[in-house]
C-alpha positions as CSV (number, residue, x, y, z in Angstrom):
1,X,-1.6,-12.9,6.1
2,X,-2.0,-10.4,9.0
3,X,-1.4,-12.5,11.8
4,X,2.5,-14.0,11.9
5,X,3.0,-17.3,12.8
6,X,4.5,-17.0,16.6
7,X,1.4,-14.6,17.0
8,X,-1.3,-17.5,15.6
9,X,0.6,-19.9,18.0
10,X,0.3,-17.5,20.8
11,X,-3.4,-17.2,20.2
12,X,-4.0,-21.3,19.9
13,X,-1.9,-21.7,23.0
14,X,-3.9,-18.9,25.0
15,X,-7.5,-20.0,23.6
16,X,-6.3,-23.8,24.7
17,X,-5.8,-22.5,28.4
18,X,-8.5,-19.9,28.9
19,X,-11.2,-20.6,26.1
20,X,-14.3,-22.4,27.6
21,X,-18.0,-22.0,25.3
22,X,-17.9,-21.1,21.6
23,X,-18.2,-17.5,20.6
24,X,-19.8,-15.8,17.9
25,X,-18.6,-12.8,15.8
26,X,-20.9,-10.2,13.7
27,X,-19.3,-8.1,11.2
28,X,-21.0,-5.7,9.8
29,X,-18.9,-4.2,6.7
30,X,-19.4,-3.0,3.7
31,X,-16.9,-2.3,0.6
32,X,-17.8,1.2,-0.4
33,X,-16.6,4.3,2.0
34,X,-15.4,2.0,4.5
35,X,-11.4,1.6,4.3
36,X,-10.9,-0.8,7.1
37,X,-13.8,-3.1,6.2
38,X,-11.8,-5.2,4.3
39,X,-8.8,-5.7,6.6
40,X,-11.3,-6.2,9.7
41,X,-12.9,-9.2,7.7
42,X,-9.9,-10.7,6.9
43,X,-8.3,-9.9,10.4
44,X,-11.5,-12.1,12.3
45,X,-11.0,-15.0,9.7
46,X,-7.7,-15.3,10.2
47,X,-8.7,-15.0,14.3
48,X,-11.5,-17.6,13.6
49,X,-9.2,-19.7,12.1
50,X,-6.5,-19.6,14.5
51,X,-8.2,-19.9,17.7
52,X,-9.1,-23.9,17.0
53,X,-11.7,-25.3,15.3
54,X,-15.5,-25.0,16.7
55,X,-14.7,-22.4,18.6
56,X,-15.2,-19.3,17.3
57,X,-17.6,-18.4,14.4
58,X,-17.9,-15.7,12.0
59,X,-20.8,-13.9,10.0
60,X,-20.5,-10.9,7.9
61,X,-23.4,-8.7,7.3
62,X,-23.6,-5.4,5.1
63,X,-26.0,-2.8,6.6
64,X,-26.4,-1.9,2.9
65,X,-28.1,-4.7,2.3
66,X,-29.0,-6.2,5.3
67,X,-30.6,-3.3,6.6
68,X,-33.3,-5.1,9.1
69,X,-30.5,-7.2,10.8
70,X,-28.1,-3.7,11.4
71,X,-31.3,-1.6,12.9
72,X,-32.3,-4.5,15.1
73,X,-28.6,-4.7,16.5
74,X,-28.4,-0.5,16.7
75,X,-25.6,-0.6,14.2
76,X,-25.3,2.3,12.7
77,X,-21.3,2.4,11.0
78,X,-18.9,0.2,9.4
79,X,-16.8,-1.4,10.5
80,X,-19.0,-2.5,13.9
81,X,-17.9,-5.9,15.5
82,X,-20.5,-7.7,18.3
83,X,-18.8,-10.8,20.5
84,X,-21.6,-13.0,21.5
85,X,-22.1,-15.8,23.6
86,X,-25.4,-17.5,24.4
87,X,-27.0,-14.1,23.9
88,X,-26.3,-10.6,22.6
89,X,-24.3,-9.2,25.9
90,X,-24.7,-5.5,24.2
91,X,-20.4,-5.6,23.1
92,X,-19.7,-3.9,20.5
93,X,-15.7,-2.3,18.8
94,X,-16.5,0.0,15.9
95,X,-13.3,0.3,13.7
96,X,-10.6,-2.0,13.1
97,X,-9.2,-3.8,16.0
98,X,-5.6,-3.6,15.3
99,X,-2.1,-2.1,16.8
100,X,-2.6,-2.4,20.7
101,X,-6.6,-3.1,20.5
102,X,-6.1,-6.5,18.9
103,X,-5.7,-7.7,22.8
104,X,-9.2,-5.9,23.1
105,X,-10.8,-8.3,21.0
106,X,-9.1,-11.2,22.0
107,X,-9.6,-10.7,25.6
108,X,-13.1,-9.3,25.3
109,X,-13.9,-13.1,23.5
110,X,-12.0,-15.3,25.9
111,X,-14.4,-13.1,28.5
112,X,-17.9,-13.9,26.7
113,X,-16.3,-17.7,26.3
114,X,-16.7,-17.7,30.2
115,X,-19.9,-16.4,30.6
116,X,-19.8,-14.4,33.5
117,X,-17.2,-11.3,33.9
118,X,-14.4,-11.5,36.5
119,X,-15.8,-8.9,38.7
120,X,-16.2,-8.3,42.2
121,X,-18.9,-9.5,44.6
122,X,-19.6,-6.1,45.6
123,X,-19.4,-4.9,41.4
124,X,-22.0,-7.6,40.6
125,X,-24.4,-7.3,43.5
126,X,-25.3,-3.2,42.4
127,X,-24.6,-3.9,38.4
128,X,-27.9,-6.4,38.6
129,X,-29.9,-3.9,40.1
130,X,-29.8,-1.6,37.3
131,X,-33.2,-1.0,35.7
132,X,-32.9,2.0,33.5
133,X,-30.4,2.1,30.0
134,X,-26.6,2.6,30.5
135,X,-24.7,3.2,27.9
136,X,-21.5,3.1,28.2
137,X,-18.6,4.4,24.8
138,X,-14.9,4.1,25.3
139,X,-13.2,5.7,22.8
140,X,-9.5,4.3,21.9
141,X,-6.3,4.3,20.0
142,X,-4.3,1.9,18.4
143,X,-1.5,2.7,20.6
144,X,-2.5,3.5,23.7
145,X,-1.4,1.2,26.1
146,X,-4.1,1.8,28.8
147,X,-7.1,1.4,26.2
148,X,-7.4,-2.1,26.2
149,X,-8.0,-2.4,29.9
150,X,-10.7,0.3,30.1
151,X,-12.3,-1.2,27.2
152,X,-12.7,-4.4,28.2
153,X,-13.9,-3.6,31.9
154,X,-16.4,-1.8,30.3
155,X,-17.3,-5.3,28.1
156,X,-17.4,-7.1,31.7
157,X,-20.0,-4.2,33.0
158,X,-22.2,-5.2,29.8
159,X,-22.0,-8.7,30.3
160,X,-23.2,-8.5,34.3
161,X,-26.6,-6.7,33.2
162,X,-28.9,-6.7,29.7
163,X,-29.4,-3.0,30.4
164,X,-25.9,-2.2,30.3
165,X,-24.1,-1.8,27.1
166,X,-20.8,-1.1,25.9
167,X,-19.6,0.4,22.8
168,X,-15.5,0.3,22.3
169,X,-14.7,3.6,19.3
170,X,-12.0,3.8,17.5
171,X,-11.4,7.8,17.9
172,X,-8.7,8.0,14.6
173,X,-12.0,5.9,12.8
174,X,-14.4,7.6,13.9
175,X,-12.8,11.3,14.2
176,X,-16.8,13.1,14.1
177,X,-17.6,11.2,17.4
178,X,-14.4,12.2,18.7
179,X,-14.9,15.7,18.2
180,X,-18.4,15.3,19.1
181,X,-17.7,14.1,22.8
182,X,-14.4,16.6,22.5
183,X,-11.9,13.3,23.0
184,X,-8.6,14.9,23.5
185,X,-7.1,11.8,25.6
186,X,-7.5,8.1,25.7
187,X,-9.2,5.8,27.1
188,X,-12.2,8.6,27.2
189,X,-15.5,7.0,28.5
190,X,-18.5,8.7,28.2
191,X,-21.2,7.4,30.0
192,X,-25.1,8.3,27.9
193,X,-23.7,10.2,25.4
194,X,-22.7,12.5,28.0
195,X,-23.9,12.1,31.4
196,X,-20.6,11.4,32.9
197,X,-17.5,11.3,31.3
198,X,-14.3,10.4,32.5
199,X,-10.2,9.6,31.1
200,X,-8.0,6.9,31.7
201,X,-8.2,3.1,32.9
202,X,-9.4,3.3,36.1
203,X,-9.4,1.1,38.5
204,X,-13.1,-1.4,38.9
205,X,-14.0,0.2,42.0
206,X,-13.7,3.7,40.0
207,X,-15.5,3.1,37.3
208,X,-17.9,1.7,39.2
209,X,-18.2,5.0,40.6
210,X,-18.9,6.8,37.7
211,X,-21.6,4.6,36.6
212,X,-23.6,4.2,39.9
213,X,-23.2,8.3,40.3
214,X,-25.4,8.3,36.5
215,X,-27.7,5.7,37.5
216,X,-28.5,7.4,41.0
217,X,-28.7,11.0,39.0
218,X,-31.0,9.2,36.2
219,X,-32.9,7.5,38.5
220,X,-33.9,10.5,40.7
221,X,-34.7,12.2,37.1
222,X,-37.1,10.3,36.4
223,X,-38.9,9.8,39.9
């Protein structure tokens, strides 16, 4: 068992305050080259199980062998985790949420539950305006303390517009995309795959910031 008693307590009594509409988890694992597969599988069932029947459910895919269903949701390694709620909100963690980033994953599904993301007026008013792809990556550790927080607001940004998505990395995981996108401190965000990039949880209005500065800069780009 991966998840202790007080901590499956802890996570019925949260999901009983905050949790409103059911949630559904993807996996996408596979059991060859993939050391974390197995412990991420085992991890969300033990989650699934925990939070209180109806409320959360789970399916596993390989992109192996389910090779249609991992192109159509842009999943291209293992393991890659979506949250959805009535719809695909483009949230995605790649790599196994554990250490520090388990409160990722729990936070980032007692978010979708709600359906909207706790953001300000002003936040919301130029997020539904975007018209052009942003994609946003936040690249984590398991012990970084600020990580969750970026990573999650970045969730909320996805969840405000269908062009926005956001991809949560697991740097130690996935150590080529970390070199890649030179990831020397954490939370990095790099805003499409290089745009803008910036370190650290910042506060809404900041990030909000960087992303508005990309889409004014891809907008006038493209005319």
């Amino acid at each position: 068992m991966l998840l202790g008693l007080d901590v499956r307590t802890q996570i019925k009594e949260l999901f009983d305050k905050e949790f409103k509409e059911p949630v559904k988890l993807t996996l996408f694992s596979q059991a060859i080259a993939c050391e974390s597969c197995e412990t991420a599988e085992a991890l969300l069932k033990e989650l699934v199980d925990a939070a209180g029947e109806g409320r959360l459910s789970l399916e596993i895919y390989s992109p192996l062998v389910d090779k249609e269903e991992a192109e159509k949701r842009k999943v291209e390694r293992v393991p890659t985790i979506i949250i959805e709620g009535d719809k695909d909100y483009g949230i995605r963690y790649v790599g196994l949420p554990a250490g520090l980033e388990f409160s990722t994953l729990v936070q980032g599904i007692l978010d979708v539950s709600r359906r909207e993301p706790k953001l300000s007026e002003r936040t919301l008013e130029f997020l539904s305006q975007v018209d052009i792809p942003i994609e946003l990556m936040v690249f984590v550790t398991q012990s970084c303390g600020y990580c969750p927080a970026a990573a999650t607001m970045a969730w909320k940004f996805a969840m405000a517009n269908d062009n926005i998505t956001a991809t949560v990395i697991d740097a130690g995981e996935n150590q080529d995309l970390a070199q890649l996108y030179q990831v020397v401190g954490v939370p990095k965000i790099v805003i499409n795959r290089g745009v803008a990039e910036f370190v650290g949880a910042q506060p809404e209005e900041a990030f909000l910031g960087y992303v508005s500065a990309v889409y004014d800069k891809l907008k006038k780009e493209n005319g």
